[in-house]
C-alpha positions as a printed Julia matrix, in Angstrom:
176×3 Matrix{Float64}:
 -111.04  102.26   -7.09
 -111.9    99.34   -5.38
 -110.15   95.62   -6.12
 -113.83   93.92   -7.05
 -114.75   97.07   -9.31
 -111.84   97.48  -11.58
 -111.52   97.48  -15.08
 -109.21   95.15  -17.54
 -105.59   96.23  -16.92
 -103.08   96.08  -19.87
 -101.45   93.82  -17.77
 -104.52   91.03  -17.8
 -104.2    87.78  -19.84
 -106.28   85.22  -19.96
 -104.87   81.61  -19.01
 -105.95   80.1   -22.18
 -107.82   80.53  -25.7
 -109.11   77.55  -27.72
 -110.6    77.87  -31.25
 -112.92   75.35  -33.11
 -111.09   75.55  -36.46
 -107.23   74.68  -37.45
 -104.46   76.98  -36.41
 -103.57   79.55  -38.84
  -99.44   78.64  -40.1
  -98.54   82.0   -38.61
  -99.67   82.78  -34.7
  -97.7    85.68  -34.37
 -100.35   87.96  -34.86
 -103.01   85.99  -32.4
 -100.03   85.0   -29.65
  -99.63   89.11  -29.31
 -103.4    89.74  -29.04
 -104.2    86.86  -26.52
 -100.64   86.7   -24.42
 -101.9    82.9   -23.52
 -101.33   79.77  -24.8
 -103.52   78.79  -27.94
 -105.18   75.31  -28.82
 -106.93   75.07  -31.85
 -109.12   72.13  -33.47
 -111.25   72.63  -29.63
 -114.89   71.69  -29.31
 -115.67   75.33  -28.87
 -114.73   79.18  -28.64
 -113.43   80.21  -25.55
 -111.39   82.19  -23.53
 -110.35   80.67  -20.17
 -109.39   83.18  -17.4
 -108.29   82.12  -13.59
 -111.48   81.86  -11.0
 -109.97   85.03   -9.16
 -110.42   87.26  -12.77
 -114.09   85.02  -13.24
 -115.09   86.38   -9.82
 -113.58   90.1   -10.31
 -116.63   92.63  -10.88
 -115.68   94.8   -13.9
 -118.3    96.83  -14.86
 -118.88   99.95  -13.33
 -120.56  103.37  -14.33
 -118.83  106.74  -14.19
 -120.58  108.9   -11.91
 -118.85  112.49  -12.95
 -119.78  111.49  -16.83
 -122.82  110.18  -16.06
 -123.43  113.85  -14.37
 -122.1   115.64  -17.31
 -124.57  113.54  -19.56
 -127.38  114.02  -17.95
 -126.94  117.66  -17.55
 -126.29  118.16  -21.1
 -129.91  116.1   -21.88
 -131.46  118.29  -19.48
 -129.6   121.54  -21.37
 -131.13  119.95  -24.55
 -134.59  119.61  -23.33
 -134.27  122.6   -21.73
 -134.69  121.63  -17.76
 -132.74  121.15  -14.71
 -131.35  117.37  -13.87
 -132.58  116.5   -10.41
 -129.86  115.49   -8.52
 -129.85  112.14   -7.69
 -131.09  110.53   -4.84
 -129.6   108.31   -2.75
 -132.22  105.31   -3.51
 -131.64  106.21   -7.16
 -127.64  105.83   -6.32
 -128.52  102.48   -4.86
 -130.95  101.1    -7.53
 -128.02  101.75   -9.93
 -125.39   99.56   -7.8
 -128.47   96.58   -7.29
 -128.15   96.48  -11.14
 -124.66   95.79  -11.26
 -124.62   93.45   -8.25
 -127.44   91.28   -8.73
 -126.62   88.19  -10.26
 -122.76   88.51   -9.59
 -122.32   89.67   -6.04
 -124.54   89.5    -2.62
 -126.34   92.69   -2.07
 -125.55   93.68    1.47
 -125.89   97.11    3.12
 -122.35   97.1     3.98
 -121.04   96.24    0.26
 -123.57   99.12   -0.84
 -122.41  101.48    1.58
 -118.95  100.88    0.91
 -119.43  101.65   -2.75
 -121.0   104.93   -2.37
 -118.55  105.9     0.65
 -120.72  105.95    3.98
 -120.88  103.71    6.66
 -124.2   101.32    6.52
 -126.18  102.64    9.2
 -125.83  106.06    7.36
 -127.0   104.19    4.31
 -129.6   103.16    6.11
 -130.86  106.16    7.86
 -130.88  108.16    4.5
 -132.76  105.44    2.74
 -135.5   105.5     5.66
 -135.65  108.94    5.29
 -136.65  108.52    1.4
 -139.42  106.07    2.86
 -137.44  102.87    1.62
 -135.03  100.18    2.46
 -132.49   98.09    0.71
 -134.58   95.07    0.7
 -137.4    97.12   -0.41
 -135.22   98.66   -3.29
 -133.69   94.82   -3.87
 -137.21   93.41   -4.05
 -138.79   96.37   -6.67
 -136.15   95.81   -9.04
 -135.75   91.93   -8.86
 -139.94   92.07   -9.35
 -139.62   94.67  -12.39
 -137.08   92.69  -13.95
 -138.86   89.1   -13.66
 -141.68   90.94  -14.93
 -140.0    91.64  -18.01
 -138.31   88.6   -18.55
 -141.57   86.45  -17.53
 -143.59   88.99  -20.49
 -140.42   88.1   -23.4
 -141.26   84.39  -22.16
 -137.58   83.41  -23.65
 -136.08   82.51  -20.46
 -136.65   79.8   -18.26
 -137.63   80.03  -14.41
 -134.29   78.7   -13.54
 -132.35   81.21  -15.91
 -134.53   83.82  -14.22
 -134.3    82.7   -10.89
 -130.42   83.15  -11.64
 -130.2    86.56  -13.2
 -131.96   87.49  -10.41
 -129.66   86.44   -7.65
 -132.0    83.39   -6.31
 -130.29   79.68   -5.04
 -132.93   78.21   -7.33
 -136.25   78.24   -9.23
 -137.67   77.8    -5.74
 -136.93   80.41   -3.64
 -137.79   82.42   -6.64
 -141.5    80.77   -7.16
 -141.82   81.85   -3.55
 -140.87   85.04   -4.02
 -143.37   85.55   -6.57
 -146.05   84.56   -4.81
 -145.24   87.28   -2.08
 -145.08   89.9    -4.78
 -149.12   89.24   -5.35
């Protein structure tokens, strides 16, 4: 499994917790949870964890149960899972990146095993590209968060991978 894709280890401790309210007389109990130091009476909840653990991607799907799932829908509704294609594979990875983690052909290709310009060539031959699939799913998504009308252009702009609010407003305007 790749360093940036791993999940929590039993070994991983934060480097601090804080807690708005007092400190309980006995820690015992929140000393062996956290394995960090505590400070109570803080301005706020938080955990603080090193820059190197901040930066760490941890989510990431499980293909072979994913598989399993899906064929056990398609059992249920009583048809055949496509298999997936490798666009589909893609889209999948552009939803964990964006936001977190540049979306580069070589960072895609080394998460799904092949070199980029195999990544490449397979996505041409679906009729697509990863800047194609990059810009469908960034448009989709600030479709849906421009619709809630909750967020702001710079929150957007920034769940969507974007410097700023900017380069986002022009990027809408080439979507039209």
């Amino acid at each position: 499994m790749p360093t940036s894709a791993r999940p929590f280890f039993r070994s991983w401790k934060p480097v601090e917790v804080h807690f708005e309210h007092a400190g309980p007389r006995d820690r015992t109990a929140l000393e062996q949870i956290f394995r960090a130091p505590l400070k109570f009476g803080e301005s706020a909840n938080r955990i603080v964890i090193s820059g190197e653990d901040a930066a760490r991607l941890y989510r990431q799907e499980d293909a072979a149960l994913a598989a399993v799932l899906e064929r056990h829908i398609a059992d249920i509704a009583g048809s055949a899972p496509s298999p997936d294609t490798i666009s589909e594979k893609v889209r999948s990875l552009i939803g964990i990146y964006i936001g977190h983690r540049p979306i580069t052909v070589a960072a895609i290709a080394a998460d799904l095993n092949c070199a980029p310009p195999t990544l490449q060539r397979r996505l041409s031959g679906e009729g697509t590209s990863l800047r194609d699939l990059v810009r469908e799913y960034r448009r989709t998504l600030a479709s849906l968060h421009l619709r809630d009308g909750d967020a702001t252009m710079k929150g957007i702009a920034a769940t969507l991978g974007y410097a700023d609010e900017t380069v986002f407003w022009r990027a809408r305007r080439s979507w039209r």
